[in-house]
C-alpha positions as CSV (number, residue, x, y, z in Angstrom):
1,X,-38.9,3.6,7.9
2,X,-35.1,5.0,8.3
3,X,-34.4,8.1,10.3
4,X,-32.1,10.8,8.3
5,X,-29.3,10.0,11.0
6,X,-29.7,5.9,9.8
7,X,-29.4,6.8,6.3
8,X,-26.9,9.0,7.0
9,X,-25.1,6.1,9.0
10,X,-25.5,3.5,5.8
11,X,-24.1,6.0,3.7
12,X,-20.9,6.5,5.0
13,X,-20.8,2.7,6.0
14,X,-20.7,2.3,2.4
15,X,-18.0,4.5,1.8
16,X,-15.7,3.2,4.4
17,X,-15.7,-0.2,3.2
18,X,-15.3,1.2,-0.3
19,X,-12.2,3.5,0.5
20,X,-11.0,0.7,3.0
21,X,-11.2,-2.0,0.7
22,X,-9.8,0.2,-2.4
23,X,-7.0,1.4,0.0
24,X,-6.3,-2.2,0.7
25,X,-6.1,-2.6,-3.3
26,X,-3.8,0.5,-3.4
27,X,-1.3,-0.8,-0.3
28,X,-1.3,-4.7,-1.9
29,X,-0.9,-3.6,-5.3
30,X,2.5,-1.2,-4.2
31,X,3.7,-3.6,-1.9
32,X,3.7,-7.1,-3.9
33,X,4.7,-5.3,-7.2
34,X,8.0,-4.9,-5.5
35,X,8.2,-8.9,-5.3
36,X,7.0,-9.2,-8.6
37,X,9.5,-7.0,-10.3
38,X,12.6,-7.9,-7.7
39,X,13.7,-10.9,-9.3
40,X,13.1,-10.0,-12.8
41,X,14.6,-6.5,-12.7
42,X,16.3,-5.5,-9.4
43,X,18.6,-8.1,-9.5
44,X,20.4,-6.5,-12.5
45,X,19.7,-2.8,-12.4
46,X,21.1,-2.6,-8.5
47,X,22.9,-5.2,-7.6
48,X,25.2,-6.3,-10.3
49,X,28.1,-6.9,-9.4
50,X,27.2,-9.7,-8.0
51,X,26.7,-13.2,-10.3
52,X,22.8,-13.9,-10.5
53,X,22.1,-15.8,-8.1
54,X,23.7,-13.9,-5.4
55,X,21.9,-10.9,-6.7
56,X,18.9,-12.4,-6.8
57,X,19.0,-13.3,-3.3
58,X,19.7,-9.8,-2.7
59,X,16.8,-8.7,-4.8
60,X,15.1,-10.6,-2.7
61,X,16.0,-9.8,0.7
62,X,15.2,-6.2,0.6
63,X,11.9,-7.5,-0.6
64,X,12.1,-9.1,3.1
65,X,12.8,-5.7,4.6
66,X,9.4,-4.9,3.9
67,X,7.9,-7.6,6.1
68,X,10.4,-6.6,9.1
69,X,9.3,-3.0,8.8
70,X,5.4,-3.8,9.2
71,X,4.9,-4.9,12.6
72,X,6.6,-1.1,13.5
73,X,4.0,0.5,11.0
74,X,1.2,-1.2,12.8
75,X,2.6,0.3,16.2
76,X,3.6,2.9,15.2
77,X,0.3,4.5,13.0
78,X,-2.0,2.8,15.7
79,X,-1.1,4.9,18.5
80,X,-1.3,8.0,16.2
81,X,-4.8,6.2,14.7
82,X,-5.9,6.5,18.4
83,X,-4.7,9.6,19.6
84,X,-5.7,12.0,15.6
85,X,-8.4,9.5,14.5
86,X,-8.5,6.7,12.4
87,X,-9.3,8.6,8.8
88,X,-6.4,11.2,9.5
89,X,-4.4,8.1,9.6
90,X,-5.6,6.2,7.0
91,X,-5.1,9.1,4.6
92,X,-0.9,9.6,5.8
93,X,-0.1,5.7,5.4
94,X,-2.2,5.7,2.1
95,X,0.4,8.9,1.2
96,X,3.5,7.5,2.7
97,X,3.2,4.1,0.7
98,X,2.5,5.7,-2.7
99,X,5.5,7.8,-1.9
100,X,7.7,5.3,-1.7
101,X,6.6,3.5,-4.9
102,X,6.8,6.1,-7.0
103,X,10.2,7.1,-5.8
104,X,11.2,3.2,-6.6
105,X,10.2,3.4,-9.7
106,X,12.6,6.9,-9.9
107,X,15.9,5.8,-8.3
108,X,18.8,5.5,-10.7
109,X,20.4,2.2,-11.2
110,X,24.2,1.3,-9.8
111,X,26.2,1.9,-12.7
112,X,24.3,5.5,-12.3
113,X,24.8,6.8,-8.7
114,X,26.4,3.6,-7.0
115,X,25.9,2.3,-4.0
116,X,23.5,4.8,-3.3
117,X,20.5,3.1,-5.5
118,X,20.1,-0.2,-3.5
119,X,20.5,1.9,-0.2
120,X,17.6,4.2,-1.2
121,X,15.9,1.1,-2.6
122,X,16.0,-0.4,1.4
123,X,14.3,3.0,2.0
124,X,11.9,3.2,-0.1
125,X,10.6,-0.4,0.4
126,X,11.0,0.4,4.4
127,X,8.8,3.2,3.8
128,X,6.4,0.8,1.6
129,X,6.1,-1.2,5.4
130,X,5.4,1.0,7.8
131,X,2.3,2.8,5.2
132,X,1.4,-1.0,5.0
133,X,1.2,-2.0,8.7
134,X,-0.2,1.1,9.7
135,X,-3.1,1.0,6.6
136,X,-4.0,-3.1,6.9
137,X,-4.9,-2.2,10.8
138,X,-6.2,0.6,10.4
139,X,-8.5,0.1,7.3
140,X,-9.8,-3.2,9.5
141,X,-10.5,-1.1,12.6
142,X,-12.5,1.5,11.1
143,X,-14.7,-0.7,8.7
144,X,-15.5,-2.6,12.1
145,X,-16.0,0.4,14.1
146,X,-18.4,1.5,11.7
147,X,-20.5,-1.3,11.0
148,X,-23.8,-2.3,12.8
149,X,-23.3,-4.7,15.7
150,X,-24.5,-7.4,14.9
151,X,-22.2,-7.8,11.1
152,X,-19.7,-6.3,13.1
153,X,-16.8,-9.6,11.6
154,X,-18.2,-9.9,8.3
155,X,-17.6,-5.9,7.7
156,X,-14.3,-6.7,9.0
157,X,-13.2,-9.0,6.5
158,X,-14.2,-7.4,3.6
159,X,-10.6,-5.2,3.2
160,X,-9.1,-8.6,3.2
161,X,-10.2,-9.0,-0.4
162,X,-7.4,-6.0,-1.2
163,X,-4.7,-8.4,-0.4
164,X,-5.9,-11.3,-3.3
165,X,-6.9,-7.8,-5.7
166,X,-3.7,-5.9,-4.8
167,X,-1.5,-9.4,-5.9
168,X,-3.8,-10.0,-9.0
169,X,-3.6,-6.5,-10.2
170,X,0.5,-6.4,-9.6
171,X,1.0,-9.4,-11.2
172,X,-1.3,-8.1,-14.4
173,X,0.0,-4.7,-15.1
174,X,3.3,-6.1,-15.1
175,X,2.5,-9.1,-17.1
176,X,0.8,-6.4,-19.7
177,X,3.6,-3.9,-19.8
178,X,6.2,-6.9,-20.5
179,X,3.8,-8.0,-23.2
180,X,3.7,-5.0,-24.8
181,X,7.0,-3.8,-24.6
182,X,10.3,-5.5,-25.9
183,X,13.0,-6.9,-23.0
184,X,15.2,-4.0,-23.7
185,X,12.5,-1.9,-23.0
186,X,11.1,-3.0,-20.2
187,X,14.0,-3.5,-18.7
188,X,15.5,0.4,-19.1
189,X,12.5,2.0,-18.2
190,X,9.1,-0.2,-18.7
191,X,9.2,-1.9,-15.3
192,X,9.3,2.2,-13.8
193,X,5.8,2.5,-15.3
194,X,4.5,0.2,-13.4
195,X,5.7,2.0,-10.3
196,X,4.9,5.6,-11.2
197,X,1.3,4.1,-11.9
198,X,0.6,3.7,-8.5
199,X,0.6,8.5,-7.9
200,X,-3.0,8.1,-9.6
201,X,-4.2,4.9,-7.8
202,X,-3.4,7.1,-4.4
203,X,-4.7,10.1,-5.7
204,X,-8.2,8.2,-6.0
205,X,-7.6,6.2,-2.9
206,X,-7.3,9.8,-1.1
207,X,-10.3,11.3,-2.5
208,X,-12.7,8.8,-1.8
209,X,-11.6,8.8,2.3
210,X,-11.7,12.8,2.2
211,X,-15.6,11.7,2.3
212,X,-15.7,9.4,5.1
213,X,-16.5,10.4,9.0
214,X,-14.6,9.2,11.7
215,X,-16.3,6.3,13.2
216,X,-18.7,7.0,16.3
217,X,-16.8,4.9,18.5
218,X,-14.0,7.0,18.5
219,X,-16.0,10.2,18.5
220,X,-17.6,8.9,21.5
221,X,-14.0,7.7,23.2
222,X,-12.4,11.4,22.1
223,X,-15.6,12.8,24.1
224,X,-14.3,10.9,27.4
């Protein structure tokens, strides 16, 4: 029979692999609807004065930006993920991505503010990579740090499932709203939905990880 301390310990191994695996969701989702909607939309909106393949091109290296910006996430929110724990953490780059998309989906196009909306675009989407690189580590380490010994791996790979969910449910909310709406409409101010969507996704993603404990092994390491 299970001690109160076990149950206790199953219990909030449950809820870390649900908020890591629905923060992985959230981070996916924000960060591949960029690439979804940066052919379709930015190419036009910030970067027309260029012909379209050229802008396209464009569109799509600031997608790239993204990638670069990562790798300084990952060092960057590790050292803090080891220093203020790992749910602290967790809850900032889960913050510090939505951020960004929503603001995305609220910058002004160039024939607005001018060169000004494709530099706060590179922002915005620099923003979307360091909350990625610092969650995708971070949501890994504390599912594993959590879990039994022995399933220690298989734990481990579970927030990987975000990644296929986050692309699937980009991909579908964008293919509904250009479904629904005509290409006039989507184009002026559809595609923004999309974006703005993602302030209630991180308002959930936020409340479930208020409920998780920091994981013993840090606990124990902080203790040292």
């Amino acid at each position: 029979m299970k001690t109160t301390e076990q149950i206790e310990h199953d219990k909030n191994l449950r809820r870390v692999v649900v908020s890591s695996l629905v923060g992985a969701v959230i981070e996916w989702y924000d960060f591949f609807l960029y690439g979804v909607v940066a052919g379709l939309i930015f190419n036009h909106l910030y970067f027309p004065e260029f012909d379209d393949r050229i802008g396209t091109m464009l569109a799509f290296a600031t997608f790239a930006v993204g990638f670069v910006a990562r790798p300084l996430g990952g060092l960057v929110f590790g050292h803090f993920g080891d220093k203020i724990g790992r749910k602290k953490v967790l809850v900032l780059t889960l913050m510090i991505m939505g951020t960004g998309t929503v603001a995305i989906g609220c910058i002004p196009s160039y024939a607005s503010i001018g060169i000004w909306a494709p530099i706060l675009l590179i922002l915005c989407r620099v923003a979307q990579g360091l909350g990625l690189g610092g969650e995708w580590g971070g949501a890994v380490l504390m599912t594993f740090e959590s879990a039994p010994a022995g399933r220690r791996a298989f734990y481990a790979s579970l927030p990987q499932i975000g990644l296929s969910l986050g692309l699937m449910l980009a991909s579908g909310v964008v293919g509904i709203l250009s479904l629904l709406l005509s290409d006039e409409a989507f184009l002026n101010w559809g595609w923004r939905v999309a974006f703005i969507l993602s302030a209630a996704l991180i308002f959930v993603g936020a409340y479930i990880r208020t409920s998780v404990q920091e994981t013993r092994d840090f606990s124990e390491a902080r203790k040292e």
